[in-house]
Residue frames relative to the residue before (quaternion, step in Angstrom):
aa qw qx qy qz dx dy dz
X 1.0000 0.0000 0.0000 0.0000 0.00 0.00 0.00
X 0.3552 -0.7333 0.4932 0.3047 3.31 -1.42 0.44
X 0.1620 -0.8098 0.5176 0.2238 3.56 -0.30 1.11
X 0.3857 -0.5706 0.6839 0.2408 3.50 -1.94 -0.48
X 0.0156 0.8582 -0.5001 0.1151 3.74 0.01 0.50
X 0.0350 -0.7730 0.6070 -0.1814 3.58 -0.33 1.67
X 0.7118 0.4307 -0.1691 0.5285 3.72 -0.37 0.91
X 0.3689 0.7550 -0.4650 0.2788 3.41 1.83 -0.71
X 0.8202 0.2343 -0.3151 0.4160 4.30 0.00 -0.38
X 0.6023 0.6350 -0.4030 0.2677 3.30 0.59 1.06
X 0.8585 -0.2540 0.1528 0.4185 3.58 -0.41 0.26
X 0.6967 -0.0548 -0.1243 0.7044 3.25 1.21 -1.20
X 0.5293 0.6453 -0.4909 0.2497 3.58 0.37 0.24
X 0.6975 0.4765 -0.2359 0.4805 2.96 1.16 -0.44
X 0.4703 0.4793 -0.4368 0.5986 3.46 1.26 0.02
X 0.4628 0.6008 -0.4464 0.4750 3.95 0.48 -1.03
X 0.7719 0.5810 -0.0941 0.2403 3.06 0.25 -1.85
X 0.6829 0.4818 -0.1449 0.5297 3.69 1.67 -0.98
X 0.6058 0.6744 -0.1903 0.3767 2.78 1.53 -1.33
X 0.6597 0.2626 -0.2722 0.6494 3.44 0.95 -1.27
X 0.7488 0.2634 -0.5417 0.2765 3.75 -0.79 0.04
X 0.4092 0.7743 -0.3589 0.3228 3.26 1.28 0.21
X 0.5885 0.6278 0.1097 0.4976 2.73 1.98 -1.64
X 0.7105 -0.4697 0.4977 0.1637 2.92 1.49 -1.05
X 0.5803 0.6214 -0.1657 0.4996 3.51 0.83 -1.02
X 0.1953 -0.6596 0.6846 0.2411 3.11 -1.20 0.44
X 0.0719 0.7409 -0.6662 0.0455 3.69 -1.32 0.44
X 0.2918 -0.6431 0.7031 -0.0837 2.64 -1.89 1.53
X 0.1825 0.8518 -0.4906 -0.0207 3.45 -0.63 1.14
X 0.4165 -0.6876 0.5053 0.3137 3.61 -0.70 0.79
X 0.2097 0.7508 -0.6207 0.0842 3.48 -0.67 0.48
X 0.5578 -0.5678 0.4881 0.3581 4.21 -1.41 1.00
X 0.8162 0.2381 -0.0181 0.5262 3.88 0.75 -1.07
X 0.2070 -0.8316 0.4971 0.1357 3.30 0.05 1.58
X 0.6351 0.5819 -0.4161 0.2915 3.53 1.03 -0.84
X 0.4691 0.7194 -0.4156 0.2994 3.31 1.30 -0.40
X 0.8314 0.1786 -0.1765 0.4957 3.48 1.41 -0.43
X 0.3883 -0.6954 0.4137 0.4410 3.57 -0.91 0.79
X 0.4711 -0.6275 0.4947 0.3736 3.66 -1.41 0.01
X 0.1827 0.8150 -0.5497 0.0157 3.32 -1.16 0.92
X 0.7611 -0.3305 0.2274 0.5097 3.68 -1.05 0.35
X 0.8006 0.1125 -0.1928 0.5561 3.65 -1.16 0.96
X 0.6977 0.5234 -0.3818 0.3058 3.88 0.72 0.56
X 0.1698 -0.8671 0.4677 0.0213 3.70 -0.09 0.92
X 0.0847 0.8390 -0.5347 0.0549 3.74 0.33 1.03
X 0.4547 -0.7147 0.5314 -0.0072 2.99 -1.28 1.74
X 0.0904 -0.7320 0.6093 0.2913 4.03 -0.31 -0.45
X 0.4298 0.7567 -0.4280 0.2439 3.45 -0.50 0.41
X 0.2083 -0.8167 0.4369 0.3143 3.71 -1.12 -0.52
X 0.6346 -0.6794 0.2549 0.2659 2.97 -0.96 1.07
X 0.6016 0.4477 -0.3038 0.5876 3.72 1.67 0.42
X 0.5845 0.3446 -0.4406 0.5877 3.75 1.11 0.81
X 0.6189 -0.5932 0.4794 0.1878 3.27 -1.49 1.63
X 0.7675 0.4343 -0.3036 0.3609 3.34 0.72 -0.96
X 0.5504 0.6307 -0.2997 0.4576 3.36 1.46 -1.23
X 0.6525 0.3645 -0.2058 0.6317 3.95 1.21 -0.71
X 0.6861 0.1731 -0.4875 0.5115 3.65 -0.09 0.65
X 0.4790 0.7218 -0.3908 0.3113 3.46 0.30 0.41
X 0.5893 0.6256 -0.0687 0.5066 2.33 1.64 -1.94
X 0.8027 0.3098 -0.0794 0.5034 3.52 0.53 -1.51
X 0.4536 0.5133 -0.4288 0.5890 3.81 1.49 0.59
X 0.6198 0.7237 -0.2889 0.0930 3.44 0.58 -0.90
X 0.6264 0.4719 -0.0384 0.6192 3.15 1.61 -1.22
X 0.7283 -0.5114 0.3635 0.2756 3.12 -1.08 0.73
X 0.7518 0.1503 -0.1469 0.6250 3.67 0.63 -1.30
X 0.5332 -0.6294 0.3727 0.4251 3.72 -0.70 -0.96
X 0.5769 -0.5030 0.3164 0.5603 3.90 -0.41 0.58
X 0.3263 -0.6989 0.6067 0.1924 3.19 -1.42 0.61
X 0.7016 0.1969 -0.1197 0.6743 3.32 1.81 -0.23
X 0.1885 -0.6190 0.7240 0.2391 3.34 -1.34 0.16
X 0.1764 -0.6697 0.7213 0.0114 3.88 -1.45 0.59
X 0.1157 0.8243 -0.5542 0.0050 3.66 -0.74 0.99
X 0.0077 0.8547 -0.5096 0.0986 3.55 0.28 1.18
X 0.0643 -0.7526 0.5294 -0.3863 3.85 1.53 1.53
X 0.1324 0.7227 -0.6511 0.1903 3.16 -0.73 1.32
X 0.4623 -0.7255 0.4507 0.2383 3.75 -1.36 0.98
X 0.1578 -0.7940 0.5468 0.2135 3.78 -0.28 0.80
X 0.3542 -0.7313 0.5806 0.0509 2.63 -2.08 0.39
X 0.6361 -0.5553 0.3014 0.4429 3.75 -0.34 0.09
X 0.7003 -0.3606 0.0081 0.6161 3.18 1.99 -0.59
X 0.7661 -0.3059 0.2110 0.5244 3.20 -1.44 0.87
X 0.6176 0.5519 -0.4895 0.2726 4.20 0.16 -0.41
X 0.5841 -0.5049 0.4724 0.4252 3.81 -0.81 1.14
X 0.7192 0.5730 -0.2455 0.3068 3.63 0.38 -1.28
X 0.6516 0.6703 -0.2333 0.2678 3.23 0.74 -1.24
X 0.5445 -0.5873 0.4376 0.4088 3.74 -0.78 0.60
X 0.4032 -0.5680 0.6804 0.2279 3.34 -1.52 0.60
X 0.2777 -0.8236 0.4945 0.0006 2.90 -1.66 0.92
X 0.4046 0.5799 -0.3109 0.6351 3.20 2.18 -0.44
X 0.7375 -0.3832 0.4973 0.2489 2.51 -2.19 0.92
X 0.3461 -0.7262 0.4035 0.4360 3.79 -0.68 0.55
X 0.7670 0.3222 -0.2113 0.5131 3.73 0.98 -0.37
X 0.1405 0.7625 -0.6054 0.1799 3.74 1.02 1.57
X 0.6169 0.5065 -0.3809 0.4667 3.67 0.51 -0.78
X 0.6338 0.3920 -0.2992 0.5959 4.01 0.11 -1.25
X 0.7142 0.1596 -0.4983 0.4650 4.14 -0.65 -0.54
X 0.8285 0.3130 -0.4326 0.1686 3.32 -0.38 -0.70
X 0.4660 0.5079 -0.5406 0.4824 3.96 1.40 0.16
X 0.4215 0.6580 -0.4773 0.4019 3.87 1.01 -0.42
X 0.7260 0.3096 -0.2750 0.5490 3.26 -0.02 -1.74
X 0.6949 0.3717 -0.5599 0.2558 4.01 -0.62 -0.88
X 0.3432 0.7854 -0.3809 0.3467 3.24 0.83 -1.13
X 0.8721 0.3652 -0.1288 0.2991 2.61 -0.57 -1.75
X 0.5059 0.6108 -0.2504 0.5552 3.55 1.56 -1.76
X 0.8852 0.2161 -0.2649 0.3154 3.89 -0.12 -1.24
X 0.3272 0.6783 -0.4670 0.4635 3.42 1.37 0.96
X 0.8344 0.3879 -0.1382 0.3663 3.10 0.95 -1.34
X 0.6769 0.4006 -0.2666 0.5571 3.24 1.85 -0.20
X 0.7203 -0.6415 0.2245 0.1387 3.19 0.97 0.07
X 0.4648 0.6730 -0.1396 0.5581 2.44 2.79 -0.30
X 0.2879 -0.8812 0.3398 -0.1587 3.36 -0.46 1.88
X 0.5774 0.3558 -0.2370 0.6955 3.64 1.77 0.09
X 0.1302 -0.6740 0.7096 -0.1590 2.71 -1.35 1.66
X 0.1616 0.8161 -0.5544 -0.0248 3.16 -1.15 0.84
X 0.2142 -0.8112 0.5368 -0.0891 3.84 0.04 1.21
X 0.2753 -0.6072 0.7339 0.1303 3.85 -1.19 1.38
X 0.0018 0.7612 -0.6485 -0.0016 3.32 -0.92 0.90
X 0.3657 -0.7084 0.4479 0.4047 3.93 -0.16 -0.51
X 0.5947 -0.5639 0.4909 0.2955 3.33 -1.84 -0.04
X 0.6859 0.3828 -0.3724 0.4943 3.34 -0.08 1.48
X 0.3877 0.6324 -0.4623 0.4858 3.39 1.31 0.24
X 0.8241 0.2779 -0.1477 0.4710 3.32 -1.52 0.17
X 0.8131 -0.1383 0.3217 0.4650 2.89 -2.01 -1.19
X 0.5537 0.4567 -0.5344 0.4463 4.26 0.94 -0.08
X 0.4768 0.6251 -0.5603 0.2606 3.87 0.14 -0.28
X 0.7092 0.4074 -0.3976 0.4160 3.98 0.32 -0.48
X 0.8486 0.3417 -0.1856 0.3587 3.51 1.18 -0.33
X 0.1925 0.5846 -0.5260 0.5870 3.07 1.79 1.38
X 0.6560 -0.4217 0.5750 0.2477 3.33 -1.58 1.45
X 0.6264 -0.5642 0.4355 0.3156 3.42 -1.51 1.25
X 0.6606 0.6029 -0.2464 0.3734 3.15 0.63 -1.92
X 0.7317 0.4848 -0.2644 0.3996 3.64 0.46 -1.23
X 0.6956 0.5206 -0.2677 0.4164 3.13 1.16 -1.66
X 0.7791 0.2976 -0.3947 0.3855 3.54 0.61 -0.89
X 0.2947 0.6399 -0.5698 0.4231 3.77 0.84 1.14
X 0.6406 0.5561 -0.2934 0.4409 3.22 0.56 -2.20
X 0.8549 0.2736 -0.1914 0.3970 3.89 -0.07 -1.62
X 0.7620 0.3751 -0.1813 0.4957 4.21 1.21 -0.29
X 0.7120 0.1816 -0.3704 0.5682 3.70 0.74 0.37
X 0.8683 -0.2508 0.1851 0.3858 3.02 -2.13 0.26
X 0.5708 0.5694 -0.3976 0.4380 3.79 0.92 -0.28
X 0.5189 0.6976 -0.3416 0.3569 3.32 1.33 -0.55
X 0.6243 0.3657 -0.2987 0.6224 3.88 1.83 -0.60
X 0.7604 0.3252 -0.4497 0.3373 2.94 -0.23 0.24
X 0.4942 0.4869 -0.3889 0.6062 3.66 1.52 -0.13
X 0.6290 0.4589 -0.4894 0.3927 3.91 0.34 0.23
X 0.3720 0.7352 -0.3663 0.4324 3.42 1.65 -1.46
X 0.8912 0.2107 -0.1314 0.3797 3.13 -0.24 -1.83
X 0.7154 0.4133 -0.3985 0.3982 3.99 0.62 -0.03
X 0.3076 0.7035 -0.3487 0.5375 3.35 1.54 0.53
X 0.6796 0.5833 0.0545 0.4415 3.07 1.22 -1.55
X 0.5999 0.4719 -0.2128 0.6101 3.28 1.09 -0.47
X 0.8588 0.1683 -0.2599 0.4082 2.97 0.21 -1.48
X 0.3969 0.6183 -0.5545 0.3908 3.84 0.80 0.72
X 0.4052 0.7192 -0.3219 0.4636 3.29 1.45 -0.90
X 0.9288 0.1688 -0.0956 0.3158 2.79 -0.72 -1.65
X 0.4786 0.5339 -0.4176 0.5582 3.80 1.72 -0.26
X 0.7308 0.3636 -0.4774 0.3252 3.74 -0.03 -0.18
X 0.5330 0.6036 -0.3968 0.4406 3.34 1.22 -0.95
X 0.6242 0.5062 -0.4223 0.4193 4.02 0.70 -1.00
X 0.7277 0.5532 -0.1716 0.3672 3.16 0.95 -1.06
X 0.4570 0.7404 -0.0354 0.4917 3.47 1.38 -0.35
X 0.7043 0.4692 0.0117 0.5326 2.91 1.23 -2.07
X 0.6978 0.4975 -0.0862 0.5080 3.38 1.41 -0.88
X 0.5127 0.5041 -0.3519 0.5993 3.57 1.48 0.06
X 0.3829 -0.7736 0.4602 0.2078 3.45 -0.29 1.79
X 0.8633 0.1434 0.0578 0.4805 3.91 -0.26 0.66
X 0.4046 0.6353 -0.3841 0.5340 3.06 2.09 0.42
X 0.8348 -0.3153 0.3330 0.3045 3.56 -2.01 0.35
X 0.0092 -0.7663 0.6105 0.1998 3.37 -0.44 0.10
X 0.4321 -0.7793 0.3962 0.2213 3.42 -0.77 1.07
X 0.3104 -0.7896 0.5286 0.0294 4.06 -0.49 1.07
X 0.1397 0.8333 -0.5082 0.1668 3.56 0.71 0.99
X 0.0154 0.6421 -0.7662 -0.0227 3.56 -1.37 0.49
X 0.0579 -0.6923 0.7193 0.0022 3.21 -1.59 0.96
X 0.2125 -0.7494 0.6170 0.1124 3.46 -0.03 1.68
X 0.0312 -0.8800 0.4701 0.0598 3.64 -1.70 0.31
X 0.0591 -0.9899 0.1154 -0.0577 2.63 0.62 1.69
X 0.6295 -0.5595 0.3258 0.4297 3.47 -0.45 1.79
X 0.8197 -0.3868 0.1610 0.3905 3.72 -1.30 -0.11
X 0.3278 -0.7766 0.4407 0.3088 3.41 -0.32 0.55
X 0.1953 0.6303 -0.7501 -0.0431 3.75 -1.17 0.14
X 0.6032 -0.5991 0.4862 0.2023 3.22 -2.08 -0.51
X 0.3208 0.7970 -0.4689 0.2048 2.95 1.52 0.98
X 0.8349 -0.3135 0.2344 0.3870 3.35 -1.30 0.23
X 0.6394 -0.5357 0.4427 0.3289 4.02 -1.05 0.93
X 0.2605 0.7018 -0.6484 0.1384 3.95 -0.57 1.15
X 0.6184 -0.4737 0.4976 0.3817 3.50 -1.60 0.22
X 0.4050 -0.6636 0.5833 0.2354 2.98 -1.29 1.70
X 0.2268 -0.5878 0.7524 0.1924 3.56 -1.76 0.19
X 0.4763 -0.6178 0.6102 0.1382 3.17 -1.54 1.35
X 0.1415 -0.7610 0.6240 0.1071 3.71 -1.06 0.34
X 0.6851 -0.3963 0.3978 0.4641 3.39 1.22 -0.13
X 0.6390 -0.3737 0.4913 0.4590 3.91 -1.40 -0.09
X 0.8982 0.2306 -0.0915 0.3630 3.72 0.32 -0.95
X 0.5488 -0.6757 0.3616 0.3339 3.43 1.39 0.40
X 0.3220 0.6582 -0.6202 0.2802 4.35 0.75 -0.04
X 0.8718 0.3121 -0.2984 0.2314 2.54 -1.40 1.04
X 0.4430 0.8520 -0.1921 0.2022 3.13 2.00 -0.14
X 0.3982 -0.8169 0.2664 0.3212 2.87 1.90 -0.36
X 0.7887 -0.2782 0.2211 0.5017 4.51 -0.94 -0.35
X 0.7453 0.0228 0.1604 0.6467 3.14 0.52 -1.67
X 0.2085 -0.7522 0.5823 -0.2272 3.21 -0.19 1.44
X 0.0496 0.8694 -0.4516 0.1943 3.86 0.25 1.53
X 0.3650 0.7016 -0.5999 -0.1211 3.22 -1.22 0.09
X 0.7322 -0.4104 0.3392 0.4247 3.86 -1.23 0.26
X 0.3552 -0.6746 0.4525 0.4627 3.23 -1.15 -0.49
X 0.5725 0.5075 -0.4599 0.4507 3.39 1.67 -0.49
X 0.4742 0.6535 -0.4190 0.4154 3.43 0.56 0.06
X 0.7271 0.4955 -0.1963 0.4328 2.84 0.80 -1.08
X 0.6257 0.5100 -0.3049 0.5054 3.38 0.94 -1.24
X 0.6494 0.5832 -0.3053 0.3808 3.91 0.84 -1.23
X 0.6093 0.6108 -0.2561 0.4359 3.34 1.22 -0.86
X 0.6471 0.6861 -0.0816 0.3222 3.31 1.51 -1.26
X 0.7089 0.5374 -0.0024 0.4569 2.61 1.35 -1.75
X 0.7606 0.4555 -0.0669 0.4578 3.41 0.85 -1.90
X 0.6493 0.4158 -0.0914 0.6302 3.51 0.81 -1.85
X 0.8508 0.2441 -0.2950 0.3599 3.70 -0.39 -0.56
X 0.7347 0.5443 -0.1464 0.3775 3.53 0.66 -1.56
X 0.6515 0.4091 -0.0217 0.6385 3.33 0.92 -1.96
X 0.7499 0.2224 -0.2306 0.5788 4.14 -0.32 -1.10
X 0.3643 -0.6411 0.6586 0.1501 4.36 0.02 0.23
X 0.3365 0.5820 -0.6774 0.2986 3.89 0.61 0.97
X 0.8096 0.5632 -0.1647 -0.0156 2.50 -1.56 0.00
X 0.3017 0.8775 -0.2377 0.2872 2.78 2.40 -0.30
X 0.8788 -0.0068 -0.0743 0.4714 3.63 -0.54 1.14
X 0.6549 0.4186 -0.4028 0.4833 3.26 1.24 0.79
X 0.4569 -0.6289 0.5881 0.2233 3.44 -1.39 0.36
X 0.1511 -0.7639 0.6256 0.0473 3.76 -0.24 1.36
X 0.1051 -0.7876 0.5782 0.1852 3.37 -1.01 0.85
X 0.1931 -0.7657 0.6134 0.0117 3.51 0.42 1.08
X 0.0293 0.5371 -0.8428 0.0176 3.50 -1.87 1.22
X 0.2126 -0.6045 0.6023 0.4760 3.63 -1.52 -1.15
């Protein structure tokens, strides 16, 4: 397949990123700092950002055919891994730049979406551990958890919208949400449902996990369409 890839020098994007050319895949990724990645067969690096229209049709011009998917694995940063620490991302990087793709895979015609969101967005927030949750909704994690429920519901409002274009695209969106992230070792993801019950204290999963989950189960196996897996292991 021909992918789109936004997010490609990050943590799990960049696993995402091995995975499919691993696989095969062609991929095109937009990224601000190309050196960040090395160039190899089946890889198509854009410069650009993922919140400028033009910098995103480029992206999806780039390649020969057009993505058959988009992948957005955009993540808000911080000064450091600490819950506490000051954010450093724009506060509304996730929401402009699903804006702009959006917009772009209207106009090309390109109908799979697939978006790393987290466990506690949305309708998973009552079933994140108190302790954690009243992190997620009362420290600095609290911007970048707005980012991404912003995000959703752009999601699910374009798809309505979409639906209503007689003979138009119908948008194919998954928003995976994944339990804690670390960098442990590649395991099979367990679904929890749309809303995560049952996730337990410390609710975990890798990122190559994560990225594997992406690829195979969502991309390759077409699960998942209009739902929000919360996936731990």
């Amino acid at each position: 397949m021909q992918i789109l890839l936004l997010g490609a020098t990050g943590r799990t994007g960049n696993l995402i990123l091995a995975s499919a050319l691993s696989k095969n895949h062609a991929v095109t990724v937009l990224v601000r700092e190309p050196s960040s990645l090395t160039s190899t067969p089946g890889l198509t690096i854009i410069t650009g950002s993922p919140m400028a229209e033009k910098d995103v049709e480029q992206a999806i011009k780039a390649a020969p055919k057009l993505p058959d998917a988009v992948i957005i694995a955009l993540a808000s940063v911080r000064e450091t891994d600490s819950p506490f620490s000051k954010p450093t991302s724009p506060p509304r990087l996730m929401t402009e730049s699903h804006e702009r793709v959006l917009e772009a895979m209207k106009k090309f015609g390109i109908k799979r979406l697939i978006t790393i969101s987290a466990f506690g967005v949305g309708d998973s927030n009552p079933n994140v551990c108190w302790p954690m949750r009243m992190m997620l909704n009362h420290s600095p994690m609290a911007f970048a958890f707005s980012d991404h429920n912003a995000v959703e519901a752009l999601v699910r409002k374009t798809a309505d919208e979409w639906e209503e274009i007689p003979q138009g695209e119908h948008l194919e969106w998954t928003l995976v949400r994944p339990c804690m992230l670390n960098d442990g070792e590649l395991r099979e993801a367990k679904v929890l449902g749309g809303q995560g019950k049952g996730a337990g204290l410390l609710a975990s999963i890798s990122r190559a996990s994560v990225a594997s989950f992406v690829l195979s189960r969502c991309l390759e196996g077409g699960e998942f369409l209009r739902e929000t897996p919360v996936v731990c292991v």
